[in-house]
C-alpha positions in Angstrom: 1.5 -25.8 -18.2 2.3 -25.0 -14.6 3.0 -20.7 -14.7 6.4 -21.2 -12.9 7.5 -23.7 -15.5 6.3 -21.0 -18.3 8.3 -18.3 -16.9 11.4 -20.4 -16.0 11.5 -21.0 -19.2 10.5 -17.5 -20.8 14.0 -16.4 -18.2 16.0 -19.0 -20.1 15.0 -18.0 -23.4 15.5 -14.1 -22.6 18.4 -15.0 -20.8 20.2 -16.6 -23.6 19.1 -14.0 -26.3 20.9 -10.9 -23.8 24.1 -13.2 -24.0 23.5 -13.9 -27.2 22.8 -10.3 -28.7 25.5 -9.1 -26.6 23.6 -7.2 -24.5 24.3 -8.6 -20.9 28.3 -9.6 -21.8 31.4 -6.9 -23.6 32.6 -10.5 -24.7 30.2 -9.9 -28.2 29.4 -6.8 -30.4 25.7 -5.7 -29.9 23.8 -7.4 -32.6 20.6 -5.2 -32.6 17.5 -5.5 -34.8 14.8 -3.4 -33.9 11.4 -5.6 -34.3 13.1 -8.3 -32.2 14.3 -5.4 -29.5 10.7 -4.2 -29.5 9.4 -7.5 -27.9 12.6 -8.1 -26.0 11.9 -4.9 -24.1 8.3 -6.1 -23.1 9.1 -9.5 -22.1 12.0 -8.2 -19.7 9.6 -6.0 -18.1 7.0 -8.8 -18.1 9.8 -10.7 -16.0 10.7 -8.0 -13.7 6.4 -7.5 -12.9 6.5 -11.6 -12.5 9.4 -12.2 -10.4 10.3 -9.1 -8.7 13.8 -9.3 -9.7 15.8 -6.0 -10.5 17.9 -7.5 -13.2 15.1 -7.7 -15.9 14.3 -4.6 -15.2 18.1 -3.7 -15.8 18.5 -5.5 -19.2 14.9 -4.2 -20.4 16.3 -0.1 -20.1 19.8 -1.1 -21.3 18.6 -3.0 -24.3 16.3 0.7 -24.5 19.9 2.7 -24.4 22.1 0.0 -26.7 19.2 0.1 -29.0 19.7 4.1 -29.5 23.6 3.6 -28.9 23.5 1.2 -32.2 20.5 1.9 -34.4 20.1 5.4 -34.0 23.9 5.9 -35.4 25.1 5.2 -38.7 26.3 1.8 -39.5 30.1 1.1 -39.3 30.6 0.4 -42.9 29.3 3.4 -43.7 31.2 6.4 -44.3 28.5 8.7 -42.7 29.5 9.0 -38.5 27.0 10.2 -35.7 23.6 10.3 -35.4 21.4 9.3 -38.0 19.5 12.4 -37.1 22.5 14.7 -38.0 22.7 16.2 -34.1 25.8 16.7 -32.6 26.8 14.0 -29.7 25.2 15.8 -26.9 21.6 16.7 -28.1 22.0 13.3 -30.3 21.9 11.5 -27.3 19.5 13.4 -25.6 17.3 13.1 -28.2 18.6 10.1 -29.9 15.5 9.0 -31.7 14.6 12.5 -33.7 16.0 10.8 -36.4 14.6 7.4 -36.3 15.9 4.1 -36.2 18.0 1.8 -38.4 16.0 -2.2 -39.1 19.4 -3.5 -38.2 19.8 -5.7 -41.1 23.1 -7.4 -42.2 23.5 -5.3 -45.4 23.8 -1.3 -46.1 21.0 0.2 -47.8 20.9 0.9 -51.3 22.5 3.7 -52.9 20.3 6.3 -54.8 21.8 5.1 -58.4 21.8 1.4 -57.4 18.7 -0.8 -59.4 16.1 -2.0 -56.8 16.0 -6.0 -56.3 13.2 -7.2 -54.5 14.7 -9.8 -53.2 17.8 -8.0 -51.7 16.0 -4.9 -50.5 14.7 -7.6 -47.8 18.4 -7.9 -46.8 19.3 -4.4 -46.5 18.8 -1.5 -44.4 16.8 1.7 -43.7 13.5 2.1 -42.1 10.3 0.4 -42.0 7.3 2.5 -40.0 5.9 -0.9 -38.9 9.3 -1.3 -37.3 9.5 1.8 -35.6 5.6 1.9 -34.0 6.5 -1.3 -32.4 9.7 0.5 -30.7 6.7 3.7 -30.1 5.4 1.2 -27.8 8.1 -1.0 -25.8 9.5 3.0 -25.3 5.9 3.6 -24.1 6.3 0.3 -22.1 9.6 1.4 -20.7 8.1 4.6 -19.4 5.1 3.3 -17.6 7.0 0.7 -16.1 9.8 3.1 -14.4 7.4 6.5 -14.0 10.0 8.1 -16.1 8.6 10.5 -18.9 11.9 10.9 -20.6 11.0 7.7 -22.7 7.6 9.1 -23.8 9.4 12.1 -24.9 11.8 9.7 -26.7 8.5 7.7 -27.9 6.8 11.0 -29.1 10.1 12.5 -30.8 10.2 8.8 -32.9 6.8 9.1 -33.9 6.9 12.9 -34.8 10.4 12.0 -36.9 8.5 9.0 -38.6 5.4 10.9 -39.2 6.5 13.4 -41.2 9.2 11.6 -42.8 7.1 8.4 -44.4 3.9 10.6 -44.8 3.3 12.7 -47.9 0.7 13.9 -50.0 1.1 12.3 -53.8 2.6 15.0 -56.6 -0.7 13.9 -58.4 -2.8 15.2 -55.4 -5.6 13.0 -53.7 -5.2 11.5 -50.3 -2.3 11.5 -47.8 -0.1 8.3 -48.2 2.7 6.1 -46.6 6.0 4.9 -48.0 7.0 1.3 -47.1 10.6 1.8 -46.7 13.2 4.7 -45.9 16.6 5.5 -46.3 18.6 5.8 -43.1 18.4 8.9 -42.9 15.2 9.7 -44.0 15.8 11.8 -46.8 14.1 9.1 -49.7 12.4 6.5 -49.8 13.9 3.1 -50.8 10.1 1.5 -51.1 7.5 3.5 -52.3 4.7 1.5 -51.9 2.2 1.5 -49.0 2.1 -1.2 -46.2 -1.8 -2.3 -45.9 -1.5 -1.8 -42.1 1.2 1.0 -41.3 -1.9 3.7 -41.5 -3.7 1.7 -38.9 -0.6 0.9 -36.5 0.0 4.9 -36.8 -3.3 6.2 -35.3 -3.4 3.4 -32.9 -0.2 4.0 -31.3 0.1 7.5 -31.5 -3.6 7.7 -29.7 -1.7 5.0 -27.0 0.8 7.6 -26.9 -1.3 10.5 -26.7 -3.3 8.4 -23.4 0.5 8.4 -21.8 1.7 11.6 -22.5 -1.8 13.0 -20.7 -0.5 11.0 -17.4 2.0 13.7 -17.3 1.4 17.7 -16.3 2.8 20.0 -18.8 3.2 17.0 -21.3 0.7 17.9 -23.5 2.4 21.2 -25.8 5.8 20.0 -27.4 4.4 16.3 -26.9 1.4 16.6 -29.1 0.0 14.5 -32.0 -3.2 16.0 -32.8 -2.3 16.5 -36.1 -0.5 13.1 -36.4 -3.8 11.4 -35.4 -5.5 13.2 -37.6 -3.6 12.1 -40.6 -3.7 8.8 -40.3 -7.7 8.1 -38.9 -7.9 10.0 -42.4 -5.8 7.4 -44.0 -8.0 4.4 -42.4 -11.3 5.8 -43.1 -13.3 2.9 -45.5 -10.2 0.8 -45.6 -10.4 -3.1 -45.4 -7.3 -4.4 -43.7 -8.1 -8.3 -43.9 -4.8 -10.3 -44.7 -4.5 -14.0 -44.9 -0.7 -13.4 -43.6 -0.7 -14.6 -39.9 1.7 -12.0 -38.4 -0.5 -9.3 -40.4 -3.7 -11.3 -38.5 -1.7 -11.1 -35.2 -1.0 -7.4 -35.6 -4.9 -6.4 -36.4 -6.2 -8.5 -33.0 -2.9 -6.4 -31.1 -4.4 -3.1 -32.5 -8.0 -4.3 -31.8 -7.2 -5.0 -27.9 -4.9 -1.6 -27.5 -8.3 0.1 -29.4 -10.6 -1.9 -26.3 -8.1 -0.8 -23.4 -8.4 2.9 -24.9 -12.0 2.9 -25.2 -12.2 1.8 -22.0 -10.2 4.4 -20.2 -11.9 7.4 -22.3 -8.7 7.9 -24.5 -10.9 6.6 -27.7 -14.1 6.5 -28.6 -13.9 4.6 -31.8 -15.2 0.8 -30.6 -16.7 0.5 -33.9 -12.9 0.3 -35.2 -12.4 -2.4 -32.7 -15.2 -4.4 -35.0 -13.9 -3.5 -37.7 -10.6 -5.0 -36.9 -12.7 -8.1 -35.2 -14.1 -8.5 -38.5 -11.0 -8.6 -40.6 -9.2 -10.7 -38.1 -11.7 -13.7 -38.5 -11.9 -13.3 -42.0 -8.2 -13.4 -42.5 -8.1 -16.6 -39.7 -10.2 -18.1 -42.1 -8.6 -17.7 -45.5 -5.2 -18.8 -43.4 -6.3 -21.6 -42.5 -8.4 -23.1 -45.4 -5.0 -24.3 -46.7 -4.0 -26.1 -43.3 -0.9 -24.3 -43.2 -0.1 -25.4 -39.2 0.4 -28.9 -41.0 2.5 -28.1 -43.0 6.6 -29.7 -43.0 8.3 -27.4 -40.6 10.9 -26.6 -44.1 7.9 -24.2 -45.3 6.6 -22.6 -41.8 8.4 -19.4 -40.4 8.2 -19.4 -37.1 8.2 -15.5 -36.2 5.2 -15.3 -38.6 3.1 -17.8 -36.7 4.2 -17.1 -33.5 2.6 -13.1 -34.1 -0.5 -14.9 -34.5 -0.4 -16.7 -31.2 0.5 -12.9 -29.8 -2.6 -11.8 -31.0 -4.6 -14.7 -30.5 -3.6 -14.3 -26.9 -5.1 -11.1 -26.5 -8.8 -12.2 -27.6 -9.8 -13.7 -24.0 -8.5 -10.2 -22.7 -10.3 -8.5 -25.2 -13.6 -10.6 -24.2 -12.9 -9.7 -20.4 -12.9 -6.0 -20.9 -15.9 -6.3 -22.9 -18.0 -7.9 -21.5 -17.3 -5.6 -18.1 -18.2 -2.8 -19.7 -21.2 -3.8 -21.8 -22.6 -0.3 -21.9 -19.2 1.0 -24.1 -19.9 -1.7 -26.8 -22.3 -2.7 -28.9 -24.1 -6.8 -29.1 -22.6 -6.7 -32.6 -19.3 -5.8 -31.6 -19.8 -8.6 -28.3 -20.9 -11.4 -30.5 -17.7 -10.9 -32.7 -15.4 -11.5 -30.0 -17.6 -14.7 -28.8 -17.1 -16.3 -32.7 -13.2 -15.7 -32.5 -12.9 -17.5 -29.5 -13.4 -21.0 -31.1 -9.3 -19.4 -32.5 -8.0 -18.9 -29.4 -6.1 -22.9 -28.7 -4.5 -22.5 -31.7 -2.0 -20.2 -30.1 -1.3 -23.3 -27.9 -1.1 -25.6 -31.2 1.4 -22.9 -32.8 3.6 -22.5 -29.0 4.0 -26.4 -28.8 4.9 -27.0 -32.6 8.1 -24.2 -31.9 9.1 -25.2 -28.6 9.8 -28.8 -29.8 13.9 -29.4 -29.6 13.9 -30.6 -32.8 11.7 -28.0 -34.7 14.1 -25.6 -33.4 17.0 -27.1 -35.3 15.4 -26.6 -38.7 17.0 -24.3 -41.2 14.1 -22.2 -40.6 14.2 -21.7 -37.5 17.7 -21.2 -37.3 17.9 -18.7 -40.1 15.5 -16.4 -38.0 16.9 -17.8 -34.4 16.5 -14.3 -32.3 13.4 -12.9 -33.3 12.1 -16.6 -33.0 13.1 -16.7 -29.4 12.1 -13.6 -28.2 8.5 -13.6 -30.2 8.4 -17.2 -28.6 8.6 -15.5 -25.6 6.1 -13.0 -25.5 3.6 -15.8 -26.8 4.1 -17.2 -23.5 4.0 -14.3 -21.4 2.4 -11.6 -23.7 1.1 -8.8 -20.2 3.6 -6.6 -21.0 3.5 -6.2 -24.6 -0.2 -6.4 -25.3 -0.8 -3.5 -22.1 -0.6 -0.1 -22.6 
């Protein structure tokens, strides 16, 4: 497809999601949800590099400030006011992600003496680590874009806040683990149980946070995560992260390119993670698709899940590219897994044309899910932005 026609309509999309969200209008109350902001951020800047035109660049840092206007302050049915992190209104908003970030979702959280559901914990809020490294990185996004450091200092605060809230060392003893889900707040957690991949996305964006924060003199005391880095390569060491789930697949070839582009510029020297991930993203393609799922009726398909697998499918050719200019960084092995993931690579298109179809996009499914589906849509079509760093 033509690149103009692509972006046209990546402008309508984004366009429609600003009104929408009530982001670009005072008509609507901002309806804010952090994983969708994450991506919105990126493709608005991705518009602004591709068109030159000062209004994405405007909607990308004031979906940034509505973001921390709305999700880092307590819900309005809640009787808790302010700043999630407990500042006062001033150094809240100076610092106004110390404390984290709310999901966004439609429901409170649970109470400490309410019975956990499985099924309605999906519905409520708090905060998911996997959530909040993708915001590390659109604020990481937002900063390289502009010049201005005050975003990696927000980006940095986030991760320091998350680190040592959803870290911790069992009662039992043994190794350093990570809680799913936590209360607003931060004071407990509402999930217990470890996400196969939040260890992984922690030392991989706090090491593409680390690479920024050097770009800046005197950036390098208060804004440090030496320690943070530490922790979590600890937590990855001998761990298999294959998944058959295809945003899971998505998210390992996302952290295998940002691991190329750091090993690259000297910020990592780890390229035998980058196999690693290689590895387990070809043996998770393949257990996905042994069941045909991509043919399946659009009433069992979520969009949003296949459409992070087009993401990352999207950054394989990139990945190739870098390696294969800079041979003497990477091993044969490592080469020869990138050439057998290629064969992969159109199904990104098969996945793009099935969701852009009119009439897929007025299934219950889609619907149910409509703004993270558009904007992830999105970025499948113009992923620069979000899969740089």
């Amino acid at each position: 497809m033509e690149r103009k026609a692509i972006t046209d309509e990546v402008r309508a999309i984004m366009i429609e999601f600003a009104d929408q969200t009530g982001l670009s209008t005072n008509q609507k109350p901002p309806r804010r949800y952090l994983w969708t902001d994450a991506f919105a951020v990126c493709n608005f800047l991705t518009l602004y590099r591709q068109t030159g035109d000062e209004k994405y660049r405007r909607l990308a840092l004031d979906l940034v400030d509505q973001v921390h206007a709305v999700l880092g302050r307590h819900r309005e049915d809640d009787p808790r006011t302010g700043w999630i992190s407990g500042f006062d209104e001033v150094t809240g908003a100076t610092h106004p992600t110390a404390g984290g970030l709310r999901i966004g979702k439609n429901l409170n959280e649970r109470k400490p003496d309410e019975p956990y559901d499985e099924r309605s914990e999906w519905d409520r809020d708090g905060q998911y680590f996997h959530y909040l490294t993708k915001w590390m990185h659109a604020l990481e996004r937002a900063g390289t874009a502009t010049g201005e450091p005050t975003y990696i200092r927000w980006a940095v605060e986030l991760a320091k806040a998350a680190h040592t809230a959803f870290a911790y060392v069992p009662v039992t003893g043994g190794a350093t683990r990570m809680y799913w889900k936590m209360s607003i707040d931060l004071s407990h957690p509402l999930v217990p149980s470890m996400g196969l991949h939040d260890p992984l996305d922690a030392f991989v964006t706090y090491n593409e946070l680390r690479t920024c924060v050097r770009k800046y003199p005197g950036g390098t005391t208060k804004l440090n995560l030496s320690g943070q880095i530490a922790e979590t390569a600890a937590m990855c060491e001998g761990k298999n992260f294959t998944t058959a789930d295809p945003l899971g697949i998505g998210g390992l070839l996302f952290d295998a390119y940002r691991a190329t582009q750091m090993t690259v510029g000297d910020s990592l020297e780890t390229p035998e993670l980058v196999e690693l991930l290689l590895q387990c993203s070809k043996s998770g393609l393949d257990a996905f698709l042994r069941k045909d799922p991509l043919n399946d009726p659009v009433a069992y398909r979520l969009a949003f899940r296949e459409l992070g697998l087009s993401i990352g499918l999207r950054a394989i050719e990139r990945m190739q590219d870098i390696i294969e200019n800079n041979r003497n960084l990477f091993s044969d092995s490592l080469f020869r897994k990138v050439e057998s993931l290629m064969e992969y690579v159109p199904l990104s298109e098969t996945i793009e044309r099935f969701w852009r179809d009119p009439a897929h996009q007025q299934s219950a499914s889609w619907r149910a899910h409509r703004d993270i589906n558009m904007v992830m849509l999105a970025t499948s079509l113009i992923p620069e932005e979000f899969l740089s760093i």
